[in-house]
C-alpha positions in Angstrom: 76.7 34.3 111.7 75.0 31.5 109.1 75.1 28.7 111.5 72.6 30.6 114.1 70.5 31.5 111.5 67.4 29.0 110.5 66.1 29.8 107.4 62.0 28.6 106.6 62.1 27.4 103.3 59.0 27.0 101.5 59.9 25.0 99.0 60.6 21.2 98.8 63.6 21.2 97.0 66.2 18.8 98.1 68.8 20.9 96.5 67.8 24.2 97.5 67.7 23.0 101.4 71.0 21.4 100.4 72.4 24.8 99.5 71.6 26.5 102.6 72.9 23.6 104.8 76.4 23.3 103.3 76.6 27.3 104.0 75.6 27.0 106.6 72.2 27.5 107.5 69.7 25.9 109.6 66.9 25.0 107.5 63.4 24.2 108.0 61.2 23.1 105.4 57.4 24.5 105.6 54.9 24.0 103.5 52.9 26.7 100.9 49.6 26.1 99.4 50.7 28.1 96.7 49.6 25.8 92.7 52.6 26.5 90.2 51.1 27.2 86.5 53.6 27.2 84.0 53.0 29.2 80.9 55.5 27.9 78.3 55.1 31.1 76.2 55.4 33.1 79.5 58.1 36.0 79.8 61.0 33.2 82.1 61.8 36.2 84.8 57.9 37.2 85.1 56.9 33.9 85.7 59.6 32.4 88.7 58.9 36.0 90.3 55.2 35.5 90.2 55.6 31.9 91.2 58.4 32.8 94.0 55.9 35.7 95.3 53.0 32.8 95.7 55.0 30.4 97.2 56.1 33.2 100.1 52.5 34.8 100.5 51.0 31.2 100.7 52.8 29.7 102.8 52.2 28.4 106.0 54.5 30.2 108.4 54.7 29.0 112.5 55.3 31.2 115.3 58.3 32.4 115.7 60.0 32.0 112.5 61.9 35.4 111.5 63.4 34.8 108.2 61.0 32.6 105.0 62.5 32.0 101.4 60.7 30.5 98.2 61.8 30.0 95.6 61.1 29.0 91.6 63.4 27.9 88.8 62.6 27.5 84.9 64.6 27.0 81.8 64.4 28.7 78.5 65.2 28.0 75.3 64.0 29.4 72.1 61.3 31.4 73.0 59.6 28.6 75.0 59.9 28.3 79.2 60.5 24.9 80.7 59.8 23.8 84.5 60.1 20.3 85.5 59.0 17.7 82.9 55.9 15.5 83.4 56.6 12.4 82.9 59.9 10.3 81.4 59.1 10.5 77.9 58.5 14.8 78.4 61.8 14.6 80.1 63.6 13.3 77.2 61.8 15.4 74.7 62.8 18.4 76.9 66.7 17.6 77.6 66.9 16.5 73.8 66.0 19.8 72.8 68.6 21.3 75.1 71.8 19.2 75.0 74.4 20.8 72.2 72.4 24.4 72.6 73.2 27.2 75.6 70.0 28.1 77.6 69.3 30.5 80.4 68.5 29.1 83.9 66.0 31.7 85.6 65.5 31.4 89.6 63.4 34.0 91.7 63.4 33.9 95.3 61.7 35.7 97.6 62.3 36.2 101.7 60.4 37.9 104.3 61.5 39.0 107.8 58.9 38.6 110.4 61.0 40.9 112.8 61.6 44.2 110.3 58.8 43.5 108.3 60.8 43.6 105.1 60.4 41.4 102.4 62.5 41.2 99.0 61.8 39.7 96.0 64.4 39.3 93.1 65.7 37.4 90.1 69.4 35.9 88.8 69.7 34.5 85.6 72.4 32.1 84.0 73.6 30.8 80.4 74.2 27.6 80.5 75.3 25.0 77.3 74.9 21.4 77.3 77.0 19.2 75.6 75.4 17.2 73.0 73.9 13.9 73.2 71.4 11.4 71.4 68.2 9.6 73.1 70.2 6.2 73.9 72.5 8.5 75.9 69.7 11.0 77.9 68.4 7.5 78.4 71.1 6.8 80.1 71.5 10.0 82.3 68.4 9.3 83.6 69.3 5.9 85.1 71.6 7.8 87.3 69.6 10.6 88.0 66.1 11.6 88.8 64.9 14.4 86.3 61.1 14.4 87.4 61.9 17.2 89.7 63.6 19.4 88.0 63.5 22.2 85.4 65.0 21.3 82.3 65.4 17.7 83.0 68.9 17.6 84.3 71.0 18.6 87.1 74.3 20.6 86.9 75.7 19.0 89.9 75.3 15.0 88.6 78.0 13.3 87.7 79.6 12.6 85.2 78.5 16.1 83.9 76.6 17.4 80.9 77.2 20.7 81.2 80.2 22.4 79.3 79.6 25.8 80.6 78.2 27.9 83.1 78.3 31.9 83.0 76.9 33.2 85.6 75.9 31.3 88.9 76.1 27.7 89.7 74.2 28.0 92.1 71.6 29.4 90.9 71.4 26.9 87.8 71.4 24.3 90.6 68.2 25.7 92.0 69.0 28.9 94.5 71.7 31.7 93.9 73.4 31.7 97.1 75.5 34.7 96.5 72.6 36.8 96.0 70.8 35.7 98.7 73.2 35.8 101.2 74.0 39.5 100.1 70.8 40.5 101.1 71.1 38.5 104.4 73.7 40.1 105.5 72.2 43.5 105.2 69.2 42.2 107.3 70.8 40.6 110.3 
């Protein structure tokens, strides 16, 4: 049932449009006026669900679309809430801090259904640990990967890896938790 499904994603995430496609859904990005303010002293859940929430009310739905996600992903660690660095130097700083230590990868989504008028809006957290490394190495990393846009500074699906352990959703440290989302999809189709 995926595959005649298009999804409007609000949200200009490669990887969370990649996610949908490869199970897949149709996909259509659209765009939400909605300004991101991170807080890095912010409770991590309350902020991607207030962020997710904005993105869905602000954004700019066309006729005829049933089905609209957004979503928002942060990393904490410590007490302190990370989205996506901003700049290269903010982006080492960051992934130094994390690399050796386990953090928690919160994404909030939120869908609405232009036929039923329901709309949902939830939350999946993961612990993640990094495996250790120095500045020369993050350095490195970076030459092989972009980490401008996205939380933490790093990307779970680059290769070779950093990560030593995931519990809890891959997908969801990757940007959108697909199992949850498509149990709620299937109840509303």
């Amino acid at each position: 049932m995926a595959s005649s499904l298009v999804i409007y994603l609000a949200s200009q995430s490669p990887r969370r449009r990649q996610l949908l496609k490869a199970h897949g859904y149709g996909c259509r990005v659209i765009p939400s006026t909605y300004i991101e303010k991170h807080e890095s002293k912010s409770c991590p859940r309350d902020l991607v669900l207030k962020h997710a929430l904005g993105k869905l009310q602000s954004a700019v739905i066309p006729r005829g679309a049933r089905f609209v996600v957004a979503a928002d992903t942060v990393v904490a660690f410590q007490g302190k809430v990370y989205g996506k660095p901003k700049d290269m130097n903010h982006a080492v700083r960051m992934l130094f801090r994390l690399t050796g230590n386990t953090h928690e990868v919160f994404t909030a989504w939120a869908m609405s259904d232009s036929k039923t008028k329901k709309r949902c809006l939830r939350s999946v957290r993961s612990r993640v640990t990094l495996r250790a490394m120095n500045k020369k190495q993050i350095h490195e990393y970076f030459k092989r990967m972009n980490p401008l846009d996205k939380a933490g500074s790093y990307a779970v699906q680059s290769k070779p890896s950093i990560v030593e352990h995931i519990h809890g959703s891959y997908s969801n440290v990757m940007g959108f938790p697909m199992e949850d989302f498509e149990k709620v999809i299937q109840k509303w189709i």
